[in-house]
Each structure stands twice: as structure tokens, then as C-alpha cells.
MDAnalysis code that builds the backbone (N, CA, C; Angstrom):
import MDAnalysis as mda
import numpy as np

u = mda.Universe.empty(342, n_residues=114, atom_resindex=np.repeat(np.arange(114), 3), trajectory=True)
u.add_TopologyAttr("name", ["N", "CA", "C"] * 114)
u.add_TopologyAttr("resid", np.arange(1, 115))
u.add_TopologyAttr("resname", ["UNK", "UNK", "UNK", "UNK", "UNK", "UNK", "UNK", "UNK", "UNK", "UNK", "UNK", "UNK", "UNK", "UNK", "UNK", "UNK", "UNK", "UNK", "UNK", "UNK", "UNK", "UNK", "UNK", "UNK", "UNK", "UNK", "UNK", "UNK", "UNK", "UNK", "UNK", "UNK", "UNK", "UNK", "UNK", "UNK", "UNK", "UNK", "UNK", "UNK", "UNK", "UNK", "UNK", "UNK", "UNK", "UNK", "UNK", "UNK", "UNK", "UNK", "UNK", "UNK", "UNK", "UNK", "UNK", "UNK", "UNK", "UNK", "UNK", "UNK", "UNK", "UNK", "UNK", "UNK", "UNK", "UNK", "UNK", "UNK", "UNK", "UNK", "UNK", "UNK", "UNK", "UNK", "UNK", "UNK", "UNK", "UNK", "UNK", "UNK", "UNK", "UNK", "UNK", "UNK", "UNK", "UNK", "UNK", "UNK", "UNK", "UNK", "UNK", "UNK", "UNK", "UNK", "UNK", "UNK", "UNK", "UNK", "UNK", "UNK", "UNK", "UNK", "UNK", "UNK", "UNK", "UNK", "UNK", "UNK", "UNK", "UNK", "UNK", "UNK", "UNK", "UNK"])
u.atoms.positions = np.array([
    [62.513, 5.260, -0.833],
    [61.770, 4.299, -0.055],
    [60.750, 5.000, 0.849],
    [61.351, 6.085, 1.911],
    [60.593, 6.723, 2.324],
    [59.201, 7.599, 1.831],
    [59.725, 8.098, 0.304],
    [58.427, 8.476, -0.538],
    [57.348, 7.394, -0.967],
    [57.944, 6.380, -1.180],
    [56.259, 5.451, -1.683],
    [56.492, 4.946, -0.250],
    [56.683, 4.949, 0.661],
    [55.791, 4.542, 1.806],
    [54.540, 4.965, 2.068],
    [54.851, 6.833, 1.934],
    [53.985, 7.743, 2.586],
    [52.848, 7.943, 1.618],
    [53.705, 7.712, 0.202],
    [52.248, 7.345, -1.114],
    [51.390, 6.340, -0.968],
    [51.812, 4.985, -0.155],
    [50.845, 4.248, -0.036],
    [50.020, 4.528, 0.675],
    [51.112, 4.851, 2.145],
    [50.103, 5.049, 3.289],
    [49.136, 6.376, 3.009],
    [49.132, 7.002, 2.027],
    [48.260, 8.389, 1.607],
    [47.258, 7.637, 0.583],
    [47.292, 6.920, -0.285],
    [46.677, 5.775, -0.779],
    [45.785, 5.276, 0.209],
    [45.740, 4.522, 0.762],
    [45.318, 3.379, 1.815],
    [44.280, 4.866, 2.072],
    [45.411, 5.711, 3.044],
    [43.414, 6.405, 3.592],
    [42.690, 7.131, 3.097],
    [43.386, 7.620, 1.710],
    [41.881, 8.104, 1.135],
    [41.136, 6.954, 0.593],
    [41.251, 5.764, 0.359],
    [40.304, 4.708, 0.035],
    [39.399, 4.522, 1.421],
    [40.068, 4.234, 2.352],
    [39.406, 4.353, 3.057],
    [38.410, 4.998, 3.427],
    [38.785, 6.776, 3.511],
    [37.683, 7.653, 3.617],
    [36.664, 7.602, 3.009],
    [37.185, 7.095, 1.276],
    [36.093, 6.830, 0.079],
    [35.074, 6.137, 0.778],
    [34.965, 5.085, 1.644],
    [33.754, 4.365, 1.818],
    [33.003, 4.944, 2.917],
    [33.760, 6.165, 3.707],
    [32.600, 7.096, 4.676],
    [31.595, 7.151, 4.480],
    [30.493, 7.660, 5.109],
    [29.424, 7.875, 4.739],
    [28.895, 8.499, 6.243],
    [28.447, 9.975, 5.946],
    [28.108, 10.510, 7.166],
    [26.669, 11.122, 6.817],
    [25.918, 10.495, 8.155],
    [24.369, 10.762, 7.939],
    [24.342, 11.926, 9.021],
    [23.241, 12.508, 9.011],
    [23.102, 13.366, 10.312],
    [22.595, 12.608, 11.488],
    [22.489, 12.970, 12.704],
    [22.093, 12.132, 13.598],
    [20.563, 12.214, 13.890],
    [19.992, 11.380, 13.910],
    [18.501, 11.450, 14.424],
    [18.259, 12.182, 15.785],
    [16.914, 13.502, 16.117],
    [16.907, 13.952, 16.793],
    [15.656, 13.956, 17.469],
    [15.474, 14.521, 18.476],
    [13.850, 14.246, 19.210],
    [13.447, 15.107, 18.260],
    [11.831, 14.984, 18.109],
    [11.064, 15.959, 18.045],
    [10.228, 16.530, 18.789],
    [8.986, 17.098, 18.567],
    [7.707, 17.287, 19.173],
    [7.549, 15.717, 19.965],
    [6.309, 15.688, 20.944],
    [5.474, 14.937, 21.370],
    [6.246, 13.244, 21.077],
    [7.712, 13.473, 21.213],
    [8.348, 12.181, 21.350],
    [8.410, 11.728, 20.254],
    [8.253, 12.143, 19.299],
    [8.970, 11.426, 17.712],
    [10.551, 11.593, 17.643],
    [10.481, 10.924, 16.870],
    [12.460, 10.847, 16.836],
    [12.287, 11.191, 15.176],
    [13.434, 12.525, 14.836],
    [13.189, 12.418, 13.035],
    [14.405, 11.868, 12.994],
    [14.681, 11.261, 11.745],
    [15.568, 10.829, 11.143],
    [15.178, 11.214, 9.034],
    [16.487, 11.135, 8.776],
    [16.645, 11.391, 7.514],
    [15.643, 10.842, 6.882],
    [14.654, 11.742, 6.017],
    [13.576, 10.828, 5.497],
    [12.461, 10.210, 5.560],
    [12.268, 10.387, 6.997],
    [11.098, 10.338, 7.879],
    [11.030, 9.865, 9.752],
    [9.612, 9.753, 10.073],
    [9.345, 10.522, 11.758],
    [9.234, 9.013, 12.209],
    [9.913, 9.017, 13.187],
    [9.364, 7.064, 14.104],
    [8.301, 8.376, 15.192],
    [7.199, 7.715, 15.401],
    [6.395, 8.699, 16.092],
    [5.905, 7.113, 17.294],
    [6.656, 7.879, 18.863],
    [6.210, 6.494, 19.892],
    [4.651, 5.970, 19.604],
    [3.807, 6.418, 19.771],
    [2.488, 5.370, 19.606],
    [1.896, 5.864, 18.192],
    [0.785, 4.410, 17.991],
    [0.477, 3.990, 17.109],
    [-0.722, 5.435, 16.827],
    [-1.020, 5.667, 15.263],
    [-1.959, 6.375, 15.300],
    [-3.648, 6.246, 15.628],
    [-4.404, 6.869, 16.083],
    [-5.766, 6.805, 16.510],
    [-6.472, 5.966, 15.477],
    [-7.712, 5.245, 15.723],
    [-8.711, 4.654, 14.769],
    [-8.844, 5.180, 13.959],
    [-9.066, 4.958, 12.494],
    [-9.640, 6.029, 11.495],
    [-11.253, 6.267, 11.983],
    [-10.997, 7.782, 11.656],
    [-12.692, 8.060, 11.969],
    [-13.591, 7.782, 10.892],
    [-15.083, 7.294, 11.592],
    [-16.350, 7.591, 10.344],
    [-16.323, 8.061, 9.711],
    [-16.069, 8.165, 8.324],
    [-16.478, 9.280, 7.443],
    [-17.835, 8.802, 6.465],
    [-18.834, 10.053, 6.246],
    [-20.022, 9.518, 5.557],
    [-19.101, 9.786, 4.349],
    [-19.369, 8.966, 2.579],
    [-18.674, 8.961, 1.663],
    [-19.509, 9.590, 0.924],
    [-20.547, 9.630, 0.435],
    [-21.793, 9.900, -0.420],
    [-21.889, 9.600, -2.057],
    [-22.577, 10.743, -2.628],
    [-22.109, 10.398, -3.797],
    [-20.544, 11.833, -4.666],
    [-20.206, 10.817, -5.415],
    [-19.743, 10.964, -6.147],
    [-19.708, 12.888, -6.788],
    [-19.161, 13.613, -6.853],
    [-19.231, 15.379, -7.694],
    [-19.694, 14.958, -9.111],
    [-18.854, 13.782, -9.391],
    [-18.579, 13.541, -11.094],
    [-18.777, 12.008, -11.030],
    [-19.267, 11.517, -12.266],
    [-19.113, 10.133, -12.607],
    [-17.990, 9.540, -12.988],
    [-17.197, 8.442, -12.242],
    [-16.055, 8.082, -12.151],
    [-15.308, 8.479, -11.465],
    [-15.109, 9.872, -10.416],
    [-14.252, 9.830, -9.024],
    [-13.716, 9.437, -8.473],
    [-12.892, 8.819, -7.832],
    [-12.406, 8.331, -6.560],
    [-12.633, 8.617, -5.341],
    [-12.833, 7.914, -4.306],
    [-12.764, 8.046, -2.704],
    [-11.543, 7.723, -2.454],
    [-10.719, 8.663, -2.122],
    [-9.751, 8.141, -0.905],
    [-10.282, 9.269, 0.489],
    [-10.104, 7.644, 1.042],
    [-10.520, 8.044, 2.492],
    [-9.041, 8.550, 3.483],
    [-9.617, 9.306, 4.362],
    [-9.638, 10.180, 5.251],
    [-8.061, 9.273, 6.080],
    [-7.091, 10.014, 6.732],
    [-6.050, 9.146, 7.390],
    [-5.118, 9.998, 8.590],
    [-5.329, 9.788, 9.406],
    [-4.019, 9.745, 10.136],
    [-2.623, 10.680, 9.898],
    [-1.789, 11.403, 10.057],
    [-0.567, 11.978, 9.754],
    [0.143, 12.724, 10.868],
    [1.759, 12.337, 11.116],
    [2.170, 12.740, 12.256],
    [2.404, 14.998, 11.680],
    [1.714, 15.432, 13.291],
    [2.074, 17.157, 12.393],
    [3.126, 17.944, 12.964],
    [4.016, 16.657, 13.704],
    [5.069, 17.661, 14.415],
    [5.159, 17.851, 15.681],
    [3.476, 17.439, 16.244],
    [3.896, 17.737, 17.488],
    [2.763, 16.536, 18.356],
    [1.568, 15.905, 17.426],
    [0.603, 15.375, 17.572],
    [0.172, 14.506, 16.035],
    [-0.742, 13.756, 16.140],
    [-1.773, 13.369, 15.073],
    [-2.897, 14.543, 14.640],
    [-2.615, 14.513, 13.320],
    [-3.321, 15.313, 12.596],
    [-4.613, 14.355, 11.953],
    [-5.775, 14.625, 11.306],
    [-6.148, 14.026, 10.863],
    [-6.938, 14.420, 9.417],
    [-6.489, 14.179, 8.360],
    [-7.053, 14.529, 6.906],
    [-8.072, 13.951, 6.404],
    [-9.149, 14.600, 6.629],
    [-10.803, 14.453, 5.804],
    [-10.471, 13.222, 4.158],
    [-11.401, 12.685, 4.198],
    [-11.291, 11.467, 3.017],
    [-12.071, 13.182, 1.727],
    [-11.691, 12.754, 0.487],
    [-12.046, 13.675, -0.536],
    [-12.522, 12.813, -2.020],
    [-12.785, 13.003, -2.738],
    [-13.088, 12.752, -3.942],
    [-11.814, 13.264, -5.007],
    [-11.776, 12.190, -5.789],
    [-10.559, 12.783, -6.226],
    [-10.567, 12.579, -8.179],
    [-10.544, 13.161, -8.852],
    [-10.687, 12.639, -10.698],
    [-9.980, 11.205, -10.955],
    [-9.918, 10.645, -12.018],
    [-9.665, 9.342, -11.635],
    [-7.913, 9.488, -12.613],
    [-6.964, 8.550, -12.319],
    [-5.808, 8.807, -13.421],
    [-5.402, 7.252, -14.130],
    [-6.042, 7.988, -15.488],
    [-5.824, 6.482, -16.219],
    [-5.014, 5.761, -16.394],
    [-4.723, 4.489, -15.490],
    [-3.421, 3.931, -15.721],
    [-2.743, 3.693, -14.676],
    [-3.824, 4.377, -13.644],
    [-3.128, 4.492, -11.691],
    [-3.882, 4.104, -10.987],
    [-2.986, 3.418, -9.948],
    [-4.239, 2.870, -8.903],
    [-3.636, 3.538, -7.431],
    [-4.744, 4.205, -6.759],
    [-4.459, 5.119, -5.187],
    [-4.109, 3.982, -4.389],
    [-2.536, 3.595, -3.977],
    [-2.794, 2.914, -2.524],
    [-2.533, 3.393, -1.412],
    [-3.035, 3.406, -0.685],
    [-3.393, 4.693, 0.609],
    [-2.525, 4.291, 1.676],
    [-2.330, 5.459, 2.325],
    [-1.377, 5.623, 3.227],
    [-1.611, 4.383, 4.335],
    [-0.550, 4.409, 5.396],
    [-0.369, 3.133, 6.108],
    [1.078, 3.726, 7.236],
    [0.418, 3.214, 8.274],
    [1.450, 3.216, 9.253],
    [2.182, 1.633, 9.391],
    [3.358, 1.719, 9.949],
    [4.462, 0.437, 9.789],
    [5.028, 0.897, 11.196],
    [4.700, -0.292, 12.057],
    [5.503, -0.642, 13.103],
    [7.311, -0.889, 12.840],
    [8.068, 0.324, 12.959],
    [9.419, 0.049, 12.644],
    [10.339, 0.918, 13.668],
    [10.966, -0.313, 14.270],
    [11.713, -0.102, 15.355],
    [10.822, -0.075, 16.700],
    [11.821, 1.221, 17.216],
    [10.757, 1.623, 18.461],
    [9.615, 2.843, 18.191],
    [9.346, 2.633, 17.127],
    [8.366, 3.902, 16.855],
    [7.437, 3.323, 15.463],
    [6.489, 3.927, 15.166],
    [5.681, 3.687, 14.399],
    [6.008, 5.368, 12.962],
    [6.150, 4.686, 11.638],
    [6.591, 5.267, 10.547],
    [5.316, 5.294, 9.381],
    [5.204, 6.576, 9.081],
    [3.985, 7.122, 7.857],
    [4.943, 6.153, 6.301],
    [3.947, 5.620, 5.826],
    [4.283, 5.376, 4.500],
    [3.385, 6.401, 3.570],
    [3.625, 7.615, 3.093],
    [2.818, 8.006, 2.049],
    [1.804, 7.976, 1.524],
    [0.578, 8.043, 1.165],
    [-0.254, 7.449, 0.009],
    [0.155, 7.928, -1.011],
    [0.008, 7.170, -2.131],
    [0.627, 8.094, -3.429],
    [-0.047, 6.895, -4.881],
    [-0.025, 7.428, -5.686],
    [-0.352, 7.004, -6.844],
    [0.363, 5.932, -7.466],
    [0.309, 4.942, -8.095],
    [1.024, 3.819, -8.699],
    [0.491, 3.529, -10.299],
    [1.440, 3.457, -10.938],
    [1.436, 2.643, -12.427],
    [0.987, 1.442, -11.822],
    [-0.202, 1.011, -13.029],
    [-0.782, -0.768, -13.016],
    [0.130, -1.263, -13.287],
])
């Protein structure tokens, strides 16, 4: 009796444990960002995008992606807009900041299947 007690009760908490899940804890960074797993809540919003003149084109058919914003750790960085070859079958949707939580979060720019 005493043995399948202690089998259950040894049962019971490793199921239990099974559903743990331990993240690391989010920590300050630089200039008041908080990181967390995966990405930066950075306290204020990033600066205006600046002017950029676009001109023409290196090659016929290019892309413009313009110029954006990026937290560098300790401040706003800011990355020049470029010309870019074109990828058949992809469309550039450009980076974007997201009000989330108490901090403001980089979404990527990155390439997409139509």
C-alpha cells in the first residue's frame, strides 16, 4: 500500500513538472529598454523617419526600401533607405514599430511569399 502511494504521488509530480516552463527573466538594458526573450520593449517611441532623396534606380527594376529606425542597445540607430534587386515572387514589407505594453517593440522588415 505504502509503495503505490509513493508511485502515485511520484506520478502526480512529474506530470506536473511536465507542464513547467521556465523562461529567463526580462532584464534592463541600455537607455531603458527592457530585453526579453526575442526582442527589446524600448520606453519611447522611435524618431520621425528622416528625408531621404530616392533617385533613380542602379538597375531597371530595383527596389526602394526606405531608410528606418532600429533600437542599437543603447539609443536609436538609424539605417539609410538602399536599392535593393527585385525577388520574384516577394513582396518587401518594411519594418514597423508596435506599441506593446509599456514599451514600444521593432517588428523586422523582411521579405514575404505573394
Amino acid at each position: 500500500m505504502m509503495r503505490s502511494l509513493c508511485s502515485v504521488c511520484a506520478t502526480l509530480c512529474l506530470a506536473l513538472l511536465a507542464g513547467c516552463v521556465v523562461a529567463p527573466a526580462p532584464y534592463a538594458g541600455y537607455g531603458g529598454a527592457v530585453v526579453y526573450p526575442g526582442y527589446v520593449a524600448v520606453p519611447a517611441p522611435p524618431p520621425a523617419p528622416r528625408v531621404e532623396v530616392v533617385g533613380v534606380a542602379p538597375v531597371p527594376g530595383y527596389w526602394w526600401i526606405s531608410g528606418y529606425w532600429s533600437w542599437g542597445g543603447a539609443r536609436y540607430v538609424w539605417y539609410p533607405g538602399r536599392w535593393v534587386a527585385p525577388r520574384p515572387g516577394y513582396v518587401w514589407v518594411a519594418p514597423r514599430w508596435q506599441h506593446h505594453g509599456g514599451g514600444w517593440r521593432e517588428q523586422p522588415g523582411h521579405w514575404r511569399r505573394r
